[in-house]
C-alpha positions in Angstrom: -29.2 27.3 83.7 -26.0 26.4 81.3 -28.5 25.4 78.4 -30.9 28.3 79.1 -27.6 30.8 78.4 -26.3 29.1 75.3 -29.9 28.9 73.9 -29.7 32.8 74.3 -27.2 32.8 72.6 -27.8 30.5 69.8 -31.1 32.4 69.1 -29.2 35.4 69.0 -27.3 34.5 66.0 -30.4 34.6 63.9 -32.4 37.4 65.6 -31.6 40.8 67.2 -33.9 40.3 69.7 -34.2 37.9 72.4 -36.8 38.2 75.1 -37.1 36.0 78.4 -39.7 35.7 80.8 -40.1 37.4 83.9 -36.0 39.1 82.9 -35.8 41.3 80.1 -34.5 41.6 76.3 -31.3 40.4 75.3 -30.0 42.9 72.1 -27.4 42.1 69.3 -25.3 44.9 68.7 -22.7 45.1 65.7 -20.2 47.5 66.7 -17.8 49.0 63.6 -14.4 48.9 63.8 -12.5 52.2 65.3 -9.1 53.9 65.5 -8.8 55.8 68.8 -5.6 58.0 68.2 -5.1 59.1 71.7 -4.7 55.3 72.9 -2.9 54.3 70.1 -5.0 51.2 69.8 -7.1 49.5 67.3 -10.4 48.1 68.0 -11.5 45.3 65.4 -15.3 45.3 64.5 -16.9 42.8 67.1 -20.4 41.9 67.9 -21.9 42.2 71.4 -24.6 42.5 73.4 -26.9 44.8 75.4 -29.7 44.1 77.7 -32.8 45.9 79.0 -34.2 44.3 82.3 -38.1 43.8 82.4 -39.4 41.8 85.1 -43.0 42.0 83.0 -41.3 40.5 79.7 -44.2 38.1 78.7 -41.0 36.1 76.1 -43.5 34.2 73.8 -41.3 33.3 71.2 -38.7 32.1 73.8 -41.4 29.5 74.9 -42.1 28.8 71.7 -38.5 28.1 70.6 -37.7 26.2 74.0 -40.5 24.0 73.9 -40.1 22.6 70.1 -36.1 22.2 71.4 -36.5 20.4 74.0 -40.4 19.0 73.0 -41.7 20.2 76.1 -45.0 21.6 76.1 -45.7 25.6 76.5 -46.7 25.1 80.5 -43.5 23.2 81.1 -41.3 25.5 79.1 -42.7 28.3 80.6 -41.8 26.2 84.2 -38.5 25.7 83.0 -37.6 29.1 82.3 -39.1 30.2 85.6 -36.3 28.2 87.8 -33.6 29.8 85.6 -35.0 33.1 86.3 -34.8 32.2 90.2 -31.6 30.0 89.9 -30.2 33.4 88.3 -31.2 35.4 90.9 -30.0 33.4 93.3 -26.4 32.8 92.4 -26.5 37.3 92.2 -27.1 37.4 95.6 -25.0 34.6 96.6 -21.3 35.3 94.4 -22.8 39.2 93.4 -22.3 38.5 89.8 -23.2 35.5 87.5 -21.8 34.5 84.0 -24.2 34.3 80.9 -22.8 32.3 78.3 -19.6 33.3 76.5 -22.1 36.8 76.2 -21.2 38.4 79.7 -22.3 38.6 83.7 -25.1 40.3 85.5 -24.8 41.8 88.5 -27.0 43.9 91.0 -27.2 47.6 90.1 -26.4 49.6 93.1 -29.3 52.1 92.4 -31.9 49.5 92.2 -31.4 46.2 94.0 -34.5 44.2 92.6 -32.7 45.9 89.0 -30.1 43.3 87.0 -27.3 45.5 85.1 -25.8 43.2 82.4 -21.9 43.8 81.2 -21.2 42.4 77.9 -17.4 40.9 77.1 -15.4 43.2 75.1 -15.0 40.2 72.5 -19.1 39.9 72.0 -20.8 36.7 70.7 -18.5 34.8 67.9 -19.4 34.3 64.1 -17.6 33.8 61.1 -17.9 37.3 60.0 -16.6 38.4 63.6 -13.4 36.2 65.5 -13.5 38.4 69.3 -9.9 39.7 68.3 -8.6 41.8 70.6 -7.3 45.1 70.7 -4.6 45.9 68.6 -1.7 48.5 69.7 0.0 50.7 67.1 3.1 53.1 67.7 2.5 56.7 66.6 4.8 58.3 63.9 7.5 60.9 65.4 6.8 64.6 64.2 11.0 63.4 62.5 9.7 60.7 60.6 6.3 62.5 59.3 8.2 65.0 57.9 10.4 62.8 56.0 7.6 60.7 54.8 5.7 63.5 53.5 8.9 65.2 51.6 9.0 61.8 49.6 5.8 62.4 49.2 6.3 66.0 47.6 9.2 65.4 45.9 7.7 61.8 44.2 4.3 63.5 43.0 6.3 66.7 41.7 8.8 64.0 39.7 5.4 62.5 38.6 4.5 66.0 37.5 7.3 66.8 35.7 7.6 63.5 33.8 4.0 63.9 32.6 3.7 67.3 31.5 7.1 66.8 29.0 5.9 64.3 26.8 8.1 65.6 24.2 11.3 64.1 26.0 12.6 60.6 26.0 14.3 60.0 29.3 16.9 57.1 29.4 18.2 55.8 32.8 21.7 54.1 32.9 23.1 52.1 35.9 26.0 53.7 37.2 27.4 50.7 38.1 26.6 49.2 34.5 28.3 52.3 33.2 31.8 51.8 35.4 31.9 48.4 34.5 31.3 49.2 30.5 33.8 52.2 30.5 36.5 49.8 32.7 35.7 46.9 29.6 36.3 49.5 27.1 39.7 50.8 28.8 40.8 47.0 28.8 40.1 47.1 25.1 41.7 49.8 24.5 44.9 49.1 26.1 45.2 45.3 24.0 45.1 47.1 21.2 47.3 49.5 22.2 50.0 47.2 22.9 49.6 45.0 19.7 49.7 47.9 17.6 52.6 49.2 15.5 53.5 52.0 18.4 54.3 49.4 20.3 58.0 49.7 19.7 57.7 53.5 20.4 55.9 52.8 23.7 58.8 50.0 24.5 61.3 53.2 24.3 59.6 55.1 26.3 59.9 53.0 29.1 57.8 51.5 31.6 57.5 55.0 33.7 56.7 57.0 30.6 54.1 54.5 29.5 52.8 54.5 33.0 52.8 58.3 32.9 51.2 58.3 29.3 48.1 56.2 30.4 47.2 57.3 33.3 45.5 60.6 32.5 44.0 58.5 30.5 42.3 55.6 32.8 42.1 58.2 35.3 39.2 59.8 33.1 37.9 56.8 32.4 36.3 56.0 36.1 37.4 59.0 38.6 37.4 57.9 41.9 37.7 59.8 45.0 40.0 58.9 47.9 38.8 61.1 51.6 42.6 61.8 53.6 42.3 62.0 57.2 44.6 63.8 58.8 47.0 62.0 61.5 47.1 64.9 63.7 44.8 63.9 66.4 42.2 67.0 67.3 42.7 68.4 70.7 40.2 66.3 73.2 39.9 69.4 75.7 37.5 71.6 73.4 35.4 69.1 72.1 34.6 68.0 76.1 34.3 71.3 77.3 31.7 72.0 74.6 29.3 68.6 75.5 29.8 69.7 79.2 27.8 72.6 78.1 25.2 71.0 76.9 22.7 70.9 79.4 21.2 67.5 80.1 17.4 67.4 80.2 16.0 65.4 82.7 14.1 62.3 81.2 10.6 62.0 81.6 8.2 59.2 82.5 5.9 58.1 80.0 2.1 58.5 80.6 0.3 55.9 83.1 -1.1 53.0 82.0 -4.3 51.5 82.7 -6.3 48.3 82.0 -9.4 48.6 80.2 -12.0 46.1 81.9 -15.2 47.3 80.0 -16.4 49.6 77.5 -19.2 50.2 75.0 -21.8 50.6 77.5 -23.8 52.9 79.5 -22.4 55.5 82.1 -25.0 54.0 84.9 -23.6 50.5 83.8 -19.8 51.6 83.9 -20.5 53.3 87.5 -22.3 50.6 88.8 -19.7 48.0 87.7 -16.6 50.3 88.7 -18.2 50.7 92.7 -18.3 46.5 92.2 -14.7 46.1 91.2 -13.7 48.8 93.8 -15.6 46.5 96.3 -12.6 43.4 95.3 -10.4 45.3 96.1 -9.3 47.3 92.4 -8.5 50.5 91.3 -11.5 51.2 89.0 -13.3 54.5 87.8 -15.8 55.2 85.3 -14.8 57.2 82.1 -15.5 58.5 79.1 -13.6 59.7 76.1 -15.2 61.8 73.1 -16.0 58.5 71.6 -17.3 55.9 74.4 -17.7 55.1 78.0 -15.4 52.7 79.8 -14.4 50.7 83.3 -10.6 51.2 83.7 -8.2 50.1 86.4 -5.4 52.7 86.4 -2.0 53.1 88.8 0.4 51.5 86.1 3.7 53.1 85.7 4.9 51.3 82.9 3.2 48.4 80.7 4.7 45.4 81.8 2.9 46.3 85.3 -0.3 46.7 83.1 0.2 42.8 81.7 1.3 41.4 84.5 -2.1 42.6 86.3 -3.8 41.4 83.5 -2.4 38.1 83.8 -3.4 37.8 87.5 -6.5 39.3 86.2 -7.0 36.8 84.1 -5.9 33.6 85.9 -8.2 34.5 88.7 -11.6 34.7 86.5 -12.5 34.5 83.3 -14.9 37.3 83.5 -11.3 39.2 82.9 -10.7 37.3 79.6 -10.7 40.4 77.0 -9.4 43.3 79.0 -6.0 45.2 77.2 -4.1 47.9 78.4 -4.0 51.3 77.5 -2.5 55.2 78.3 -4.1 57.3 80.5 -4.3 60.9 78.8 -6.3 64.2 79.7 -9.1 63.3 77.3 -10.6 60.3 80.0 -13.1 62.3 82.1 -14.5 60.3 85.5 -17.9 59.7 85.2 -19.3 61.5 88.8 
């Protein structure tokens, strides 16, 4: 049965389509990558698989390619395929679902129990074009900090503007700290000279206050510099409490619930007949859909970090739970009835 699965898959690298006898037609899907605002998330572009039970599937080419793989004639391949079919069918009704491949598990639909309903991994079959990342979280901008962006914005393209449409004028841009240091240089120059020169016995007269006094104004207006005085007298405390008292203090509020998102991408009889499964093991699972797709979610999460560490359970318990992610629950999931 192992080989059987992985040489569905390995034809499905090649060809859309796979057919198999006396079970149905395997379907390659690429699936384009998409930005769903209202979960914040990113989904990658990923490859995956849909399937279309047919208990009259005649699968000619799948002989074909099974019996030149394993040089087995067309009776025995067509034998061969036959006890996977029933080894299949069996392991359904024994565990309720079986894995195929790294492509997904079939289980029984509830509508239809002779009817196999297929549910593909969120990461799809691998390839080099496509790596099965998974989802990937982004944090929405503040209505504070999309304002200031798109000032900058504004203000950048009208300096643009303005640069452009004067073509007559020669803008120069100076450092201002390459201009403190040059006009500090230039004082120092000033004063050498000042010293060595013949007033220097006039200056010497003056005395060391009056030469103090005589230079100042004039390294004062060399590099001005501005000195902020705090007052010492402390401000009354009273006031300045009784005014924060009246502030009143909004009560905080609890983010959105979080959910984990077991399967998606696939039909609304597929996501209720997999949710009434899960529901049957004992989870919290509904069918939804947003305005984009349909989905199998587990919800009741408070905060995130009781999303993960369900998902980690998840997880550790099967590996038919190895690409679910978490995500906010928001008016715009509808249950599928």
């Amino acid at each position: 049965m192992i080989e059987l699965s992985t040489h569905i898959e390995y034809l499905l690298f090649s060809r859309t389509n796979v057919s198999v006898p006396q079970l149905g037609t395997f379907t390659r899907c690429e699936m384009s990558s998409q930005r769903i605002d209202e979960e914040g998330i990113f989904l990658p572009p990923y490859r995956t698989v849909k399937f279309q039970w047919n208990e009259q599937e005649a699968g000619e080419e799948f002989i074909h390619s099974l019996s030149k793989l394993h040089h087995l004639t067309r009776h025995e391949a067509r034998i061969m395929c036959a006890e996977y079919v029933d080894e299949l069918q069996q392991a359904i009704a024994e565990d309720g679902t079986v894995s195929i491949g790294s492509m997904g598990y079939m289980l029984r639909s509830n509508d239809n129990e002779q009817e196999l309903t297929f549910i593909p991994l969120q990461s799809g079959i691998a390839s080099p074009s496509y790596y099965g990342l998974d989802a990937l979280p982004f944090a929405k901008l503040s209505n504070d900090i999309r304002q200031q962006r798109d000032k900058k914005r504004a203000a950048k393209k009208i300096k643009l503007t303005s640069i452009a449409a004067d073509r007559d004028t020669i803008t120069i841009r100076i450092n201002r700290r390459a201009f403190n240091y040059a006009a500090s240089v230039a004082a120092s120059i000033v004063l050498f000279f000042a010293f060595t020169s013949p007033f220097e016995n006039t200056i010497k007269e003056m005395g060391r206050q009056q030469a103090e006094l005589f230079f100042a104004p004039k390294i004062a207006s060399i590099q001005p510099t501005t000195v902020e005085v705090k007052s010492e007298t402390a401000t009354p405390s009273a006031p300045v409490k009784a005014e924060a008292s009246a502030i009143p203090v909004q009560a905080e509020v609890k983010e959105a619930l979080y959910a984990i998102v077991v399967a998606s991408a696939i039909s609304e009889k597929n996501a209720v007949n997999y949710a009434a499964k899960l529901q049957e093991q004992g989870y919290n699972a509904i069918a939804c859909k947003t305005e984009t797709m349909v989905r199998v979610i587990i919800k009741g999460f408070e905060t995130e970090s009781d999303a993960y560490n369900q998902m980690r359970q998840m997880k550790a318990k099967s590996t038919e739970f190895a690409n679910v992610w978490s995500c906010k629950v928001n008016d715009k999931m509808t249950p599928i009835q």
